[in-house]
N, C-alpha and C positions, 0 to 999 in steps of 0.2 A: 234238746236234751242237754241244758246245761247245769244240770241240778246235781250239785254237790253229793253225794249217796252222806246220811244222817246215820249210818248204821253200820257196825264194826262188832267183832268178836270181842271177847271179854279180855284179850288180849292186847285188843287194840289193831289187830291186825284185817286186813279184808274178810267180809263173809265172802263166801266161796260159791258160785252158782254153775249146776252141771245142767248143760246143757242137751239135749237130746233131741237130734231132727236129722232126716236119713236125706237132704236136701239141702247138702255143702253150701250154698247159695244164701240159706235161710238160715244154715248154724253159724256162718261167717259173719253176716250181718247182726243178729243177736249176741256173737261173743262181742265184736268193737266196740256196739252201743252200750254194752254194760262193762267193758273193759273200761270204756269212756265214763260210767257215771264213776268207777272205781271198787268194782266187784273184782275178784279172781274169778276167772271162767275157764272149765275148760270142757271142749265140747265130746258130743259120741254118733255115730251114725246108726248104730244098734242096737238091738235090746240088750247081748249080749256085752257088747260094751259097753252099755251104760251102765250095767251091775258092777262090772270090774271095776270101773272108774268110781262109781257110788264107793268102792269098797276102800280103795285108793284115794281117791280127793277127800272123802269127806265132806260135802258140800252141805250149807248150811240150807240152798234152797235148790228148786230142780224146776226146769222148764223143758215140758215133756211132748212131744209129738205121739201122737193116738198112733200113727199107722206106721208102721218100723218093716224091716224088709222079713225077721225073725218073732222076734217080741209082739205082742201087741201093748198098748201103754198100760194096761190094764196090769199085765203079768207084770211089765217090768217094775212099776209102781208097789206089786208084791213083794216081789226080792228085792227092792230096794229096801221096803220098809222093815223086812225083815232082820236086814242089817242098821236102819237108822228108823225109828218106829214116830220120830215126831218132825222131821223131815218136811218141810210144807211143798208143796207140788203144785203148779199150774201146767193144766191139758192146753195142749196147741192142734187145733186140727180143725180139717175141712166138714167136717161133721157137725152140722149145728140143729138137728130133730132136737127136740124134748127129750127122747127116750136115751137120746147119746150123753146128752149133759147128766142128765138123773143118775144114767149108766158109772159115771164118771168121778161123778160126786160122791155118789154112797158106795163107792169103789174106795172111798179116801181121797178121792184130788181136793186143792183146797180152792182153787179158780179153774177156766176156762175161755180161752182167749181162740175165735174161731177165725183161722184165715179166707181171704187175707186181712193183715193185721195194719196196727203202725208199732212201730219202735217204740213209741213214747208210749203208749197205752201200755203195752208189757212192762217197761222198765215201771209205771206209777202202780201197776196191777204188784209189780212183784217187791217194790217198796213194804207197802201197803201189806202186802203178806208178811213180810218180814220184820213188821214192826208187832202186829200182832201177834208172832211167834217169839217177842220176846228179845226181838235184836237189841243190843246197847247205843244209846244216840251218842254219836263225838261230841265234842267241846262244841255249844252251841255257838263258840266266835267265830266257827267256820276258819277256822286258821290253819294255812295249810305250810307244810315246815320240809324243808329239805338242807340238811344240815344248819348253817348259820342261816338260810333264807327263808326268812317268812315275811309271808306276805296274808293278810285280813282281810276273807271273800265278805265282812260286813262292811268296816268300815274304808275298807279298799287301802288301807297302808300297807307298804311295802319297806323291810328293814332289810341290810347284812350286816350279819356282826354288831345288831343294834344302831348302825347309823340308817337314816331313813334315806329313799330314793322317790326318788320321783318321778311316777311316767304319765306319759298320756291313755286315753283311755282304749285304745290299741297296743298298746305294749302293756299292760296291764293284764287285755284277754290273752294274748301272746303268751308272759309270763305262768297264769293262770293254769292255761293248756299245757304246758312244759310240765308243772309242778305235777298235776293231776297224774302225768305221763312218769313220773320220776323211774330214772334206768331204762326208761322203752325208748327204742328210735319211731320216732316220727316225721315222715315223710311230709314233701313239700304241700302234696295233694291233701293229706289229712288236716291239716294247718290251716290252708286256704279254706277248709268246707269247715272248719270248726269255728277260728277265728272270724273268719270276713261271711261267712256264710253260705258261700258263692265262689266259682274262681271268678280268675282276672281273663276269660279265654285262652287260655293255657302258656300266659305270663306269670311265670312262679317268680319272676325279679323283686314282683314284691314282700317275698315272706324272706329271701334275702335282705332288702334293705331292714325289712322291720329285726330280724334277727341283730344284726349290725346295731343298730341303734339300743336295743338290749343290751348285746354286751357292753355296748360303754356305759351301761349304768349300773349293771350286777357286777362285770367282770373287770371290771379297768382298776387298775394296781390292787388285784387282790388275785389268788389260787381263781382258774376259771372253772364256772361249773357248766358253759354253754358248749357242748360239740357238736363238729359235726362228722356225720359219719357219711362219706363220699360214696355218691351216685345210691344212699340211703335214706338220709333225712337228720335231724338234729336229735338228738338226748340232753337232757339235763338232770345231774349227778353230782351228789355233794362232792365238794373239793376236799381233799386229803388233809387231814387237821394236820397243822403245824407241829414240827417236831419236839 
């Protein structure tokens, strides 16, 4: 799942995805992975919470769970739509008959994703949704900016303050995953499984050294944007414009 999200409000700012699964385990892992492609998520355990929240977020898409402890997906998908009537919807559930999908569909869901799933199927299923409802694509240079830094996911350059930097192609993904992250802390453990893939057997010295070696190339005689936040992980946040 390292795919840039192409799709942004008219604002410029994140589409917004509400989440809905009575199964902590399965909403935790669906927010990360799309917090990670760079959606705003936030999740609901009920039917009743998930109207409130429809009513309150605002959410430009919804990934809904069929079986709720209240609600069924059915109802809630009413009152959702009641309040946001173009709203696109993809059903999450264990229910995979004919008669459920049909059930589902001409109910108004716009997809159907039957556990269990993968990550990556939902995140392309709910892309894919939201392109066809219209989403706005970003700047096709894939440039991603956090105050004076930017750095080009095409042609892989990396500037501050318009002088160019040069990294290797690990401090690159490094940087990449920071940016994506902008303001969020990021723990050692998320770094290792994003960046490397893989941990090191539970040798986190190496997302220290790589951090290390970043900041002499972003941060050395300039405002730093690299921290860290102890026995939490790293954020990276534009530095304070000069007076």
């Amino acid at each position: 799942m390292s795919v840039t999200p192409d799709l942004t409000r008219p604002d410029g700012t994140p589409l917004r995805v509400l989440v809905v699964d009575d199964e902590p385990n399965i909403a935790e892992l669906l927010q990360m992975a799309l917090r990670y492609e760079g959606f705003e998520v936030r999740t609901a355990g009920t039917g009743r919470k998930a109207v409130a929240a429809a009513r309150e977020f605002a959410p430009d898409a919804m990934i809904l769970d069929w079986m709720l402890p209240d609600y069924d997906g059915l109802e809630v998908l009413a009152k959702v739509r009641a309040l946001s009537p173009d709203v696109p919807v993809i059903f999450l559930t264990a229910r995979d008959a004919v008669e459920d999908r049909i059930a589902g569909l001409t109910a108004g869901g716009d997809d159907y994703v039957t556990k269990p799933f993968s990550l990556e199927e939902v995140v392309a299923r709910l892309r894919a949704l939201l392109r066809r409802a219209g989403g706005r694509r970003q700047d096709p240079s894939s440039t991603l900016v956090v105050g004076d830094l930017e750095l080009d996911e095409d042609s892989r350059d990396v500037t501050r303050g318009g002088t160019p930097i040069e990294l290797t192609a690990t401090e690159f993904e490094l940087l990449r995953y920071l940016m994506r992250n902008e303001r969020r802390v990021v723990s050692k453990a998320q770094i290792l499984d994003r960046v490397w893939d893989y941990d090191f057997g539970g040798n986190d010295n190496i997302v220290e050294l790589y951090i290390s070696y970043l900041r002499k190339k972003i941060d050395a005689g300039r405002e730093p944007m690299i921290h860290t936040k102890r026995g939490a992980g790293y954020i990276l946040k534009a530095a304070p414009a000069a007076p």
